[in-house]
ZAGUGU-498943 format. One record per residue (C-alpha): residue number from 1; x, y, z. Coordinates in nm, 3 decimals. Example, Ala and Ser with C-alpha at 12.3 -4.5 7.8 and 13.67 -1.06 7.14 Angstrom:
ATOM   num         X         Y         Z
ATOM     1     1.230    -0.450     0.780
ATOM     2     1.367    -0.106     0.714
***
This chain:
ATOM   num         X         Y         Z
ATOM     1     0.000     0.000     0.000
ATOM     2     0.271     0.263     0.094
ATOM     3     0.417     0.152    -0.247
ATOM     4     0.160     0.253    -0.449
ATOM     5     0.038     0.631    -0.629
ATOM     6    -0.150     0.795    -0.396
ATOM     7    -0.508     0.885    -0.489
ATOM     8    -0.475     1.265    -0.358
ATOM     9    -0.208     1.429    -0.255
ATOM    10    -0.219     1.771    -0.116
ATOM    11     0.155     1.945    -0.061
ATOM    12     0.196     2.255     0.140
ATOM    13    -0.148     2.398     0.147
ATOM    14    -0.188     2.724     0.309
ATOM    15    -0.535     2.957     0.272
ATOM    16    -0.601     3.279     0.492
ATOM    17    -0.909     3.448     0.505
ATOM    18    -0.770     3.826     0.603
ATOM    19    -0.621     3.830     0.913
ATOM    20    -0.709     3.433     0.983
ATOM    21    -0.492     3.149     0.886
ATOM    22    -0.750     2.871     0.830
ATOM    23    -0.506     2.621     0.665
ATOM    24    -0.082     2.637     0.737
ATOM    25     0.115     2.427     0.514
ATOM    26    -0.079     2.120     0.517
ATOM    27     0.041     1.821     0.324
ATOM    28    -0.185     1.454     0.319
ATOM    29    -0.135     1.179     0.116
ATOM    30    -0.497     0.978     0.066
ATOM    31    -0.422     0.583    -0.064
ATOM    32    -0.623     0.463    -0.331
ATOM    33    -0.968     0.244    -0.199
ATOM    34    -0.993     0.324     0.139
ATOM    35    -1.164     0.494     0.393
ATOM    36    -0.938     0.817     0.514
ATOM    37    -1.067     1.006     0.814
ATOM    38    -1.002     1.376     0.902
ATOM    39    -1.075     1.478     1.238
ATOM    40    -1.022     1.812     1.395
ATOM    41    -1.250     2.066     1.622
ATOM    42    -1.470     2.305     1.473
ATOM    43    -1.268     2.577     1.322
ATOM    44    -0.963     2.352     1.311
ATOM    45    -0.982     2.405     0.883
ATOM    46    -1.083     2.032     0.787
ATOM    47    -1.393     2.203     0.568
ATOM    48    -1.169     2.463     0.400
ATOM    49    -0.926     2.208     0.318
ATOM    50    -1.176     1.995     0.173
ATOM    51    -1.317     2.351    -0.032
ATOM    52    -0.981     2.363    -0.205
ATOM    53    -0.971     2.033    -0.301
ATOM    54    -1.324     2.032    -0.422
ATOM    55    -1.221     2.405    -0.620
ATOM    56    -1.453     2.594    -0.379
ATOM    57    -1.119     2.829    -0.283
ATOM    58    -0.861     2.862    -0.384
ATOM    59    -0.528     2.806    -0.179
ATOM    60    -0.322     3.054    -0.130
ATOM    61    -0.009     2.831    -0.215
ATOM    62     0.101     2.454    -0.241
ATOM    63     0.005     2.203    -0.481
ATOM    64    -0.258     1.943    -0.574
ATOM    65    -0.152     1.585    -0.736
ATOM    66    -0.422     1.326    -0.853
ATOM    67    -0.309     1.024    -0.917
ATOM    68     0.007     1.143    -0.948
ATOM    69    -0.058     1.380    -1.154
ATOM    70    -0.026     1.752    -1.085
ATOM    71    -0.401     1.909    -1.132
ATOM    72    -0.512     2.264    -1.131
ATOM    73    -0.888     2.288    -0.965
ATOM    74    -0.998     2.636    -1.015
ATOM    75    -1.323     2.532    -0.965
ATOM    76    -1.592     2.284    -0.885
ATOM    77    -1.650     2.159    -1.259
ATOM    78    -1.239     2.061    -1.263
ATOM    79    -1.278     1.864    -0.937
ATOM    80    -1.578     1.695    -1.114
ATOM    81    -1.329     1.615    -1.425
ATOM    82    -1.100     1.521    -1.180
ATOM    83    -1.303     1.257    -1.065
ATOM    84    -1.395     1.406    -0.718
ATOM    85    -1.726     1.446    -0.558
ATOM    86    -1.835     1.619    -0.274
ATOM    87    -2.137     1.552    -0.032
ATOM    88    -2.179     1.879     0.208
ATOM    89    -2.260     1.866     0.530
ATOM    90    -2.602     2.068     0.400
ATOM    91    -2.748     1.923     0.168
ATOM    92    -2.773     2.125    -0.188
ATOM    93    -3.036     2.038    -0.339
ATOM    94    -3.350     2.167    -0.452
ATOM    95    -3.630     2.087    -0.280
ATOM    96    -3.947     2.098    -0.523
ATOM    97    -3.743     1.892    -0.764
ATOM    98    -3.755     1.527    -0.815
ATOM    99    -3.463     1.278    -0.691
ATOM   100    -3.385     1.232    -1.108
ATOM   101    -3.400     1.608    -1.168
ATOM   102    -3.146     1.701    -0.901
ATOM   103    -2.916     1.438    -0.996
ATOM   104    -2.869     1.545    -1.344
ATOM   105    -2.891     1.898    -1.301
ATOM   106    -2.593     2.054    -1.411
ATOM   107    -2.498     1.721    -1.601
ATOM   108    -2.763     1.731    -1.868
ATOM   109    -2.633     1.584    -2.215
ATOM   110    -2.794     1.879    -2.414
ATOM   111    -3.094     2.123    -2.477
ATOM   112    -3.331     1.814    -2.416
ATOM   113    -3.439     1.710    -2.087
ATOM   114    -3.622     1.368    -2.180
ATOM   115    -3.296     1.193    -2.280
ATOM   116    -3.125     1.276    -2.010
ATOM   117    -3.417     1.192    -1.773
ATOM   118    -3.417     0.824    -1.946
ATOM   119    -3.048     0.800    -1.915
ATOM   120    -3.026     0.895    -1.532
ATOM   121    -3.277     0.659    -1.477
ATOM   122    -3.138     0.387    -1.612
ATOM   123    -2.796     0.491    -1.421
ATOM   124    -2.973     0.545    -1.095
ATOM   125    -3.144     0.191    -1.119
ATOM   126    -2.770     0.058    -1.152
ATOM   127    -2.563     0.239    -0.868
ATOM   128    -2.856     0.207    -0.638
ATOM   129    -2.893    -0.207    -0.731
ATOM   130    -2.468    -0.170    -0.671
ATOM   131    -2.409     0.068    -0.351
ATOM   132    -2.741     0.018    -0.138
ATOM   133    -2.842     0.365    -0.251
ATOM   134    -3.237     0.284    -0.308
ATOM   135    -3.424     0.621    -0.358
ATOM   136    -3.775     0.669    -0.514
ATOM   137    -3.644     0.856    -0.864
ATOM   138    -3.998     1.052    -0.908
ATOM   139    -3.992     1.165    -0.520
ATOM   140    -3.990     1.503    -0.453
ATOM   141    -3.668     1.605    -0.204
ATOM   142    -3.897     1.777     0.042
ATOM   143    -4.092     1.490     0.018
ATOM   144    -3.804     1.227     0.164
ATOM   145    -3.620     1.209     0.452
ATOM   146    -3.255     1.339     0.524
ATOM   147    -3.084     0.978     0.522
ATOM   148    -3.246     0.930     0.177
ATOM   149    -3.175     1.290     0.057
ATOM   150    -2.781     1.177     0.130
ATOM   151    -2.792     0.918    -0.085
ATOM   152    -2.918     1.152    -0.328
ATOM   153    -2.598     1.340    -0.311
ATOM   154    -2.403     1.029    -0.327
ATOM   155    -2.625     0.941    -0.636
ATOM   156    -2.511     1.257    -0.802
ATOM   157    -2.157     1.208    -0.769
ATOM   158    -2.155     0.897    -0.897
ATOM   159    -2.353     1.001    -1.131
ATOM   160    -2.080     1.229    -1.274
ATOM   161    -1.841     0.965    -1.252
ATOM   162    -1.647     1.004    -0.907
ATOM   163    -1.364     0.825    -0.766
ATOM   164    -1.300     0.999    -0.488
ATOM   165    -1.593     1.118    -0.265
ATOM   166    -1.567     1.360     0.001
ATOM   167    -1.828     1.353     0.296
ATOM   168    -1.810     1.652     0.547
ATOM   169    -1.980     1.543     0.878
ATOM   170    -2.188     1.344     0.708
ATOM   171    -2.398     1.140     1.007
ATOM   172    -2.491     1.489     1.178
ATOM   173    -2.834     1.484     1.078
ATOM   174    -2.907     1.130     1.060
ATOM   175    -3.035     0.871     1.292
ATOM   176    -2.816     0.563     1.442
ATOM   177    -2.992     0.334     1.180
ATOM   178    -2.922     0.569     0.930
ATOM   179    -2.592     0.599     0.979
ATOM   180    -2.546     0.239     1.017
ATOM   181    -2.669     0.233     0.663
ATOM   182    -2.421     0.536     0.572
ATOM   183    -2.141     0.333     0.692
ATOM   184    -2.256    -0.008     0.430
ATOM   185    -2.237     0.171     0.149
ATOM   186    -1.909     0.345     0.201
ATOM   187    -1.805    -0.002     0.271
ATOM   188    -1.972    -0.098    -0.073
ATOM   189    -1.780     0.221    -0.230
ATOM   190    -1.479     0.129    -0.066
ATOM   191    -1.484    -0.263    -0.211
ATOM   192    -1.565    -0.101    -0.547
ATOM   193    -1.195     0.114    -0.557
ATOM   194    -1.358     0.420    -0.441
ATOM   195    -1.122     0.656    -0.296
ATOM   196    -1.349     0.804     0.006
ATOM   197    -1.286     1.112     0.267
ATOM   198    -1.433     1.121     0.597
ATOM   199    -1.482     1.455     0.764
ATOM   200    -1.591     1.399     1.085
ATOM   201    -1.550     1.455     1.462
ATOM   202    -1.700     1.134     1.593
ATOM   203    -1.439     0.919     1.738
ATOM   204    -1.672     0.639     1.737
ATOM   205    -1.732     0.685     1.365
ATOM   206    -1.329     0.697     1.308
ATOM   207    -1.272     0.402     1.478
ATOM   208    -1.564     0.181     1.302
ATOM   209    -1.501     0.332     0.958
ATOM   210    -1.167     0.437     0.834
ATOM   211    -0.833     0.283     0.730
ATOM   212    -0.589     0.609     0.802
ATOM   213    -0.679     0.943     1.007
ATOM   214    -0.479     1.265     0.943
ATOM   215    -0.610     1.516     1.220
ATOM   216    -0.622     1.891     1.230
ATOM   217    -0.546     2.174     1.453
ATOM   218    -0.611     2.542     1.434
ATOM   219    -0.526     2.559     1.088
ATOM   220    -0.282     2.243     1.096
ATOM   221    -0.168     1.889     1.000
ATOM   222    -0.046     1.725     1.400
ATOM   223    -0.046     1.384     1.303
ATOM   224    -0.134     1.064     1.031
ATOM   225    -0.217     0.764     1.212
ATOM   226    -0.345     0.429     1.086
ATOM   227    -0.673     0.370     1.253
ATOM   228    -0.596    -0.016     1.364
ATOM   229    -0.299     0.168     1.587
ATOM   230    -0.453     0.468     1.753
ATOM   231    -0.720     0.471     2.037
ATOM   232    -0.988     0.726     2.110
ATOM   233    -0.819     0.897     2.340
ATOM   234    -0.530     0.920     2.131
ATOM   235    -0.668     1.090     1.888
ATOM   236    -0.919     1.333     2.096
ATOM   237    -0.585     1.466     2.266
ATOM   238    -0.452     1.527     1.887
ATOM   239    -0.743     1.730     1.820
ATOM   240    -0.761     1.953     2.140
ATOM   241    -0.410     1.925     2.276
ATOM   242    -0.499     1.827     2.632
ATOM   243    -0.599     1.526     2.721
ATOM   244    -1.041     1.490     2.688
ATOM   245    -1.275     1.319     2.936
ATOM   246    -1.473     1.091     2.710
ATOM   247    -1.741     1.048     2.976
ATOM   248    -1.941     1.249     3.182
ATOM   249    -1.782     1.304     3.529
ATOM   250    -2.067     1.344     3.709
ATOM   251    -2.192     1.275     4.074
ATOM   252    -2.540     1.112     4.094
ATOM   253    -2.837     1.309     4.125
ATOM   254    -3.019     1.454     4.448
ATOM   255    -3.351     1.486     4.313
ATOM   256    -3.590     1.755     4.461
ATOM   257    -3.955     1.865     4.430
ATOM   258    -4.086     1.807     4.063
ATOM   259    -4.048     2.137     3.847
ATOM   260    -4.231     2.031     3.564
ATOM   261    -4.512     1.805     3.498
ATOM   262    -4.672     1.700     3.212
ATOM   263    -5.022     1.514     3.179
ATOM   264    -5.138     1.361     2.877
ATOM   265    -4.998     1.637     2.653
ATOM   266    -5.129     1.554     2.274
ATOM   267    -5.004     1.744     1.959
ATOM   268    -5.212     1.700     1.629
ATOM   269    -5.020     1.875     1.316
ATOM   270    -5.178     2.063     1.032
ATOM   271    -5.246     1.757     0.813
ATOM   272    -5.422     1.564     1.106
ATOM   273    -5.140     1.341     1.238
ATOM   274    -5.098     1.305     1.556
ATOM   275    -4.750     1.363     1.691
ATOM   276    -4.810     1.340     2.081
ATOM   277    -5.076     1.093     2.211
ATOM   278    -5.109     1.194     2.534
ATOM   279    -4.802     1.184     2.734
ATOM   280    -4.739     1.188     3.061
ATOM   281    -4.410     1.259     3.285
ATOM   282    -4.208     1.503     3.541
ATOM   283    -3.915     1.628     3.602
ATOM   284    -3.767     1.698     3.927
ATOM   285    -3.524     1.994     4.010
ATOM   286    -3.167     1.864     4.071
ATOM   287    -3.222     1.610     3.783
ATOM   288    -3.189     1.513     3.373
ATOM   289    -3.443     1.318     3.242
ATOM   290    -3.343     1.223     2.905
ATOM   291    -3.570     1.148     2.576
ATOM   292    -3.450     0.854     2.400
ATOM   293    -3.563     0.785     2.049
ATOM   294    -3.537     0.798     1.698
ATOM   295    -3.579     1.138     1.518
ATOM   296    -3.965     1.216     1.395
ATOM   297    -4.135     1.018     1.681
ATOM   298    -4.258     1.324     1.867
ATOM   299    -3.936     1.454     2.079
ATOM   300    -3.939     1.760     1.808
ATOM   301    -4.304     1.874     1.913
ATOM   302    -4.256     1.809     2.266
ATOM   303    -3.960     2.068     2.257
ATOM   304    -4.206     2.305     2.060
ATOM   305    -4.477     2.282     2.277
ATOM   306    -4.314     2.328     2.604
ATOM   307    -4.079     2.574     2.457
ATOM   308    -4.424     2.806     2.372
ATOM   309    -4.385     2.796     1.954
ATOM   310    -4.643     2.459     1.913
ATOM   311    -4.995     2.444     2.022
ATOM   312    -5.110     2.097     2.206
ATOM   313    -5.388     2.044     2.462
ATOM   314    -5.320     1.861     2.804
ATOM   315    -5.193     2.026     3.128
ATOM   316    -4.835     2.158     3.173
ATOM   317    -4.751     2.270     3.511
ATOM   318    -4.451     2.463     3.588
ATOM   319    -4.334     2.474     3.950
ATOM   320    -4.695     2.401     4.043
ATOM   321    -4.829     2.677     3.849
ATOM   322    -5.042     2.588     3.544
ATOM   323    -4.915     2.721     3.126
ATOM   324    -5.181     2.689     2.900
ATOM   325    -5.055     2.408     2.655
ATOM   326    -5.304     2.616     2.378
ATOM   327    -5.151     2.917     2.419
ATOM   328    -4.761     3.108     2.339
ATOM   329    -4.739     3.255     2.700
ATOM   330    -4.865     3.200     3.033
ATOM   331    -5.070     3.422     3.249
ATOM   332    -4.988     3.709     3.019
ATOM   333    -4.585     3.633     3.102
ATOM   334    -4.361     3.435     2.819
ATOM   335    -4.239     3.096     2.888
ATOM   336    -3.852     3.277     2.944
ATOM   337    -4.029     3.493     3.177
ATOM   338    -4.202     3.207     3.379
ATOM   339    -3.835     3.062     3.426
ATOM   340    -3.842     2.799     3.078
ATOM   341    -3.502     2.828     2.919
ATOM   342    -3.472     2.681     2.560
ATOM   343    -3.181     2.531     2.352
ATOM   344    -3.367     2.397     2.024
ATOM   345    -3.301     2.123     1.822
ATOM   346    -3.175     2.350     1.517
ATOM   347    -2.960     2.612     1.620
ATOM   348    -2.978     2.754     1.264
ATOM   349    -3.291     2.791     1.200
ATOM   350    -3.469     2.815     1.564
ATOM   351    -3.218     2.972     1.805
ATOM   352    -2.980     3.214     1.602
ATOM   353    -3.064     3.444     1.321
ATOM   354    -2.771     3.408     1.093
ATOM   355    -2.697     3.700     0.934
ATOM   356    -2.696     3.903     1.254
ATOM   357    -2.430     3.982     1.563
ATOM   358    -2.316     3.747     1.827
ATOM   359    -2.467     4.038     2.055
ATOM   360    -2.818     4.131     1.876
ATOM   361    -2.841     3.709     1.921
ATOM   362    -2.775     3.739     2.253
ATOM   363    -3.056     3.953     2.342
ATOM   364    -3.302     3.776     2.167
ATOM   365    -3.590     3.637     2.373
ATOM   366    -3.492     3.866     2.631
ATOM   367    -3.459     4.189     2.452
ATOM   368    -3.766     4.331     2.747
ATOM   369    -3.538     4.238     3.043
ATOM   370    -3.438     4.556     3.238
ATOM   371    -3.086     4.539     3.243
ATOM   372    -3.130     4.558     2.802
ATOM   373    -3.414     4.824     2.773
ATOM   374    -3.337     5.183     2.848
ATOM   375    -3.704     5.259     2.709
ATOM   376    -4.026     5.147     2.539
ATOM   377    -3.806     5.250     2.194
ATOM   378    -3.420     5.228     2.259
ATOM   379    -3.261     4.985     2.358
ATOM   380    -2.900     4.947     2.628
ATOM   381    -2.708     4.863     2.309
ATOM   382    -2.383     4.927     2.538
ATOM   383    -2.498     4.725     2.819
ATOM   384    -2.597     4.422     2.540
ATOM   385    -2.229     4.429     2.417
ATOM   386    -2.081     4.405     2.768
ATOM   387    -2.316     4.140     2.848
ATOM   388    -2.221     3.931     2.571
ATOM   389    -1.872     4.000     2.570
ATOM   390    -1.871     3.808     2.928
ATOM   391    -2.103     3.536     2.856
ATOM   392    -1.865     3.484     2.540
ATOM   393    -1.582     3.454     2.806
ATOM   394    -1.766     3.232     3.032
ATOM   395    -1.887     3.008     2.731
ATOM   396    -1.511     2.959     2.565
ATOM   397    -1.706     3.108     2.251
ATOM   398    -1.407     3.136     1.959
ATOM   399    -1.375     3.426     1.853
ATOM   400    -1.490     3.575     2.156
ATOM   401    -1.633     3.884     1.951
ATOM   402    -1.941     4.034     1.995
ATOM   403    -1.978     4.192     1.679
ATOM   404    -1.909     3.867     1.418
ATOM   405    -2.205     3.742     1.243
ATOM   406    -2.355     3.431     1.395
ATOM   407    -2.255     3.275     1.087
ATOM   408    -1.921     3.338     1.107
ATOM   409    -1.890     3.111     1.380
ATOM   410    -1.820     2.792     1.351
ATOM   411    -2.131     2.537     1.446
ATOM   412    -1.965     2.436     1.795
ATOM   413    -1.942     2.830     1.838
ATOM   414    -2.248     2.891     1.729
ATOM   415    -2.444     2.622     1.946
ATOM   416    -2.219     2.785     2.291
ATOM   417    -2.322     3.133     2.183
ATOM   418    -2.757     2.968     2.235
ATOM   419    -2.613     2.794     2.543
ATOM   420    -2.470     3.121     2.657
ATOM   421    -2.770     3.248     2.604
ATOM   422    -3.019     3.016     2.764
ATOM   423    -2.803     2.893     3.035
ATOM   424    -2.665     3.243     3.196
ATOM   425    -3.064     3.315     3.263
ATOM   426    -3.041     3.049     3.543
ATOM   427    -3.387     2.903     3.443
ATOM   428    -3.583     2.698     3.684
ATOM   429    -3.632     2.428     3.346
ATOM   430    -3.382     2.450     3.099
ATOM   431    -3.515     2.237     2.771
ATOM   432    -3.217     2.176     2.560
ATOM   433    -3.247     1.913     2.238
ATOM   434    -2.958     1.800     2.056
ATOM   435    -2.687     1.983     2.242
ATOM   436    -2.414     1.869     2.053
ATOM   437    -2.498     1.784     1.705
ATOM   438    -2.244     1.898     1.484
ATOM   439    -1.994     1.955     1.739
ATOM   440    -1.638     1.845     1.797
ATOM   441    -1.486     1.668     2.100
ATOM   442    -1.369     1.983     2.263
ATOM   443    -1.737     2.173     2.269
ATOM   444    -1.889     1.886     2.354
ATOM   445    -1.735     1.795     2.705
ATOM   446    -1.745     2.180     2.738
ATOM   447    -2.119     2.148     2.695
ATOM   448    -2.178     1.847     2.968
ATOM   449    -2.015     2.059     3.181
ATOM   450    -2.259     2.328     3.159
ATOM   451    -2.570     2.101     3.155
ATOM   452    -2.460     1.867     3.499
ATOM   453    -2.361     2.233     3.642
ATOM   454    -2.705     2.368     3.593
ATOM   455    -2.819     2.034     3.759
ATOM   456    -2.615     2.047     4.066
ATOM   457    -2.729     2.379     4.078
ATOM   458    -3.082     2.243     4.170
ATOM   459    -3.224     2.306     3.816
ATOM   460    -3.487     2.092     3.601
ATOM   461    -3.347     2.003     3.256
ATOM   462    -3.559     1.804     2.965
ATOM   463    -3.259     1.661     2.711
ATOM   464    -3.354     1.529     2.391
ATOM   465    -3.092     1.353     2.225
ATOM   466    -3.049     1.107     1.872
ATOM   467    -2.714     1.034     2.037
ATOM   468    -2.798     0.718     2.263
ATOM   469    -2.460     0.726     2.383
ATOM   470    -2.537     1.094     2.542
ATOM   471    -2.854     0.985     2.675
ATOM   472    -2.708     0.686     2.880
ATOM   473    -2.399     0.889     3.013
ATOM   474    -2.569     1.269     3.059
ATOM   475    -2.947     1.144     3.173
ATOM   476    -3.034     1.057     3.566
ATOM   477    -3.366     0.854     3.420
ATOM   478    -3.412     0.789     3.024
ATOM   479    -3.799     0.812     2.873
ATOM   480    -3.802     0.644     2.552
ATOM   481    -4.017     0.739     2.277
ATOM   482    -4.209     0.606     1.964
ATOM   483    -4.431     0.706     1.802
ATOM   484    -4.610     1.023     1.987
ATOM   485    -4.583     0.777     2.286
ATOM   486    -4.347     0.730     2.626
ATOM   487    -4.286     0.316     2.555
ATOM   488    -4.139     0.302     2.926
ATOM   489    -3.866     0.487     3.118
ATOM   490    -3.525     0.364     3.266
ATOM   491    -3.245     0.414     3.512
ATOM   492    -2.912     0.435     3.315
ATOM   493    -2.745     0.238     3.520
ATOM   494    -3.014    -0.053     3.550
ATOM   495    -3.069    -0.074     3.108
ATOM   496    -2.839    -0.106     2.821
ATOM   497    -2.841    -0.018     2.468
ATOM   498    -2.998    -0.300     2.337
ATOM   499    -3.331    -0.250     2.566
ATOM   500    -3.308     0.102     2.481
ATOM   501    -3.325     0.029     2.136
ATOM   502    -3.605    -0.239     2.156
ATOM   503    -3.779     0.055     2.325
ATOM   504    -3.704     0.335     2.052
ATOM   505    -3.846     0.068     1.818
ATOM   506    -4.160     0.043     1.953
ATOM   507    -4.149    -0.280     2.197
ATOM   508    -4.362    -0.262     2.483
ATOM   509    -4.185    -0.201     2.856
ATOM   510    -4.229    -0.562     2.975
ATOM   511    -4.135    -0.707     2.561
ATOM   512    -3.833    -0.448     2.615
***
């Protein structure tokens, strides 16, 4: 293997963006038919290399070989020639087009559609048949789920011929069993000579997956390790520099009165289905209950409904006190107001607005607090900055500047900047779903901190979690849902994964 022509090789690579050195002299050789990991924190430049190589920038200097061969990629379409595809780690498609539309857009064989259309299809029927990549041609995208819409994007680069596939965190928005699926066909790929690049910051992932890791930090290269000779551990000190508690340290729970209770809550969407069918639970101040279960069987509405942005019908009490499950605020005062804290799910589209400052974000949701409103028309913009600047500080938020764009920051930055946020309020209930999707090793034991130090501050928190492996360590008791439904509820440390996942499947307690 070390004999033979690499499949990429990347030789001094450097890129700046202004004052910031996102890649420093990076060099990585990538062996032909295998799986190559590259690991890193957010920010650490793993996507930016991966932009150069795909022609989305350009590098400021070093050089790009091919088999060998010395290739120019100004561009996307000469990475494409080159033979390289790229699935990003949001999705670009378009949405009111059908799976056979997007997959030949761009790659049509002339002024007339129909040909094309009969071609692809023929070609799709093939590499799905091949790779495990079944997908409904004539579905619409906004009509499938996100574990088919990846294969989509896999479908399009083989499509155009690709040998070398590049995935950036490509299991961030899909369910275990999803990912499970992810990981047969890059297997398939793999046994077909497919070159394949796996950006990612789950060890787990690394370890079950790749042949070689190169990992990243702050800009650059600190080590090439094959994956059969490197450790977890290992490799999470490579990417931080410190060694990184891979569990929660945690002392048990001291459970007080119950802060919030729920009776048979029920959620019915727009097109009549019903999402919650009358649940039932509590949690207790000094405590995490976790939600176990597969994405789209109710956690999402739950979140909504308790966060104040869902209408359901049932009774919610909060420290005793009744919120109308109908209504967006309680007894005239918002949920924030009333002590709820929120952390949602998506921290792009429901807790930051993009486009705007780390401070304006700040104050959102709490923009009529005192210490921000000087009067019914101006607002302490001063006072706002200062406030941020120290929750930025308190949060480890990189850069810690209050006047960056939200999207500026890098998704582990982005999700401390809503923790910041929500957490700093010292809520009575802090509701908090998928804390660390989408974010590296570092952020993440960062995070658990925060969460179990809101606990043992005597504080209620709701977690919602895909990550079963979060849910067992983080959670003092684990509710498992399916289907609108609570299937049963267990003490971590009296359950395992496999009657967890009986559970999320939709086994009864005593079948469980």
């Amino acid at each position: 293997m070390t004999d033979a022509t690499p499949a990429i090789e990347l030789r001094g690579i450097s890129k700046a963006f202004g004052p910031v050195q996102a890649n420093k002299d990076i060099s990585i050789r990538v062996m032909p038919g295998t799986i190559h990991g590259i690991i890193g924190e957010n920010g650490a430049g793993k996507s930016t290399l991966m932009s150069i190589l795909y022609g989305f920038y350009k590098a400021d200097s070093g050089e790009i070989f091919i088999n060998g061969k010395k290739t120019a990629i100004p561009d996307s379409q000469a990475a494409i020639e080159a033979g390289i595809g790229m699935v990003f780690q949001h999705f670009k498609l378009v949405e009111n087009f059908t799976v056979l539309e997007n997959v030949i857009l761009g790659a049509e064989d002339g002024m007339l559609l129909r040909p094309s259309l009969a071609k692809a299809r023929q070609q799709l029927k093939q590499l799905a048949e091949e790779y495990e990549l079944s997908v409904d041609p004539d579905a619409l995208i906004e009509d499938i789920g996100v574990g088919a819409q990846q294969r989509v994007e896999i479908l399009k680069a083989l499509y155009r011929k690709a040998d070398i596939l590049i995935l950036d965190e490509p299991t961030g928005v899909l369910t275990p069993a999803e990912a499970d699926h992810l990981f047969r066909i890059l297997e398939n790929l793999k046994r077909e000579g497919k070159t394949i690049i796996l950006i990612t910051h789950k060890l787990r992932e690394i370890m079950e997956i790749t042949d070689e890791v190169s990992v990243m930090r702050r800009g650059q290269m600190v080590g090439h390790v094959s994956t059969a000779n490197t450790s977890p551990p290992e490799l999470a000190e490579l990417m931080v520099g410190r060694k990184v508690l891979l569990r929660v340290d945690k002392k048990p729970a001291t459970p007080g009165a119950p802060v919030l209770q729920v009776r048979d809550l029920k959620v019915t969407d727009d097109k009549g289905v019903h999402r919650l069918r009358g649940i039932s639970f509590e949690v207790r101040a000094g405590e995490i209950l976790g939600i176990a279960g597969v994405a789209g069987n109710g956690q999402s509405e739950l979140l909504e409904v308790l966060g104040g942005y869902e209408r359901g019908t049932g009774e919610i009490l909060l420290n005793g006190q009744p919120i109308d499950a109908t209504l967006r605020h309680s007894n005239g005062r918002t949920r924030r107001e009333s002590g709820i804290s929120h952390v949602p799910e998506d921290r792009q589209r429901e807790g930051l607005i993009m486009d705007f400052s780390a401070w304006e974000n700040i104050a959102f949701g709490y923009h009529n607090a005192p210490e921000y409103q000087q009067s019914r028309l101006f607002m302490k913009n001063a006072a706002i900055r200062a406030a941020t600047e120290e929750k930025m500080q308190k949060f480890d938020v990189r850069p810690p500047n209050p006047l960056l764009a939200a999207k500026n920051f890098s998704g582990g930055n982005q999700q401390k900047l809503v923790l910041a946020r929500e957490i700093d309020r010292n809520p009575d209930l802090l509701l908090v779903g998928q804390p660390t999707r989408g974010v590296d090793i570092g952020a993440i034991e960062f995070i658990h901190q925060q969460i179990v130090a809101l606990r043992d501050a005597g504080k209620a928190i709701l977690l919602v979690s895909v990550e079963l492996d979060e849910i067992m360590s983080l959670a003092d008791r684990i509710a498992v849902m399916f289907d609108g439904r609570i299937m049963g509820e267990r003490l971590p440390d009296k359950t395992n994964a496999k009657e967890l996942g009986l559970l999320m499947a939709g086994m009864s307690g005593e079948a469980a």
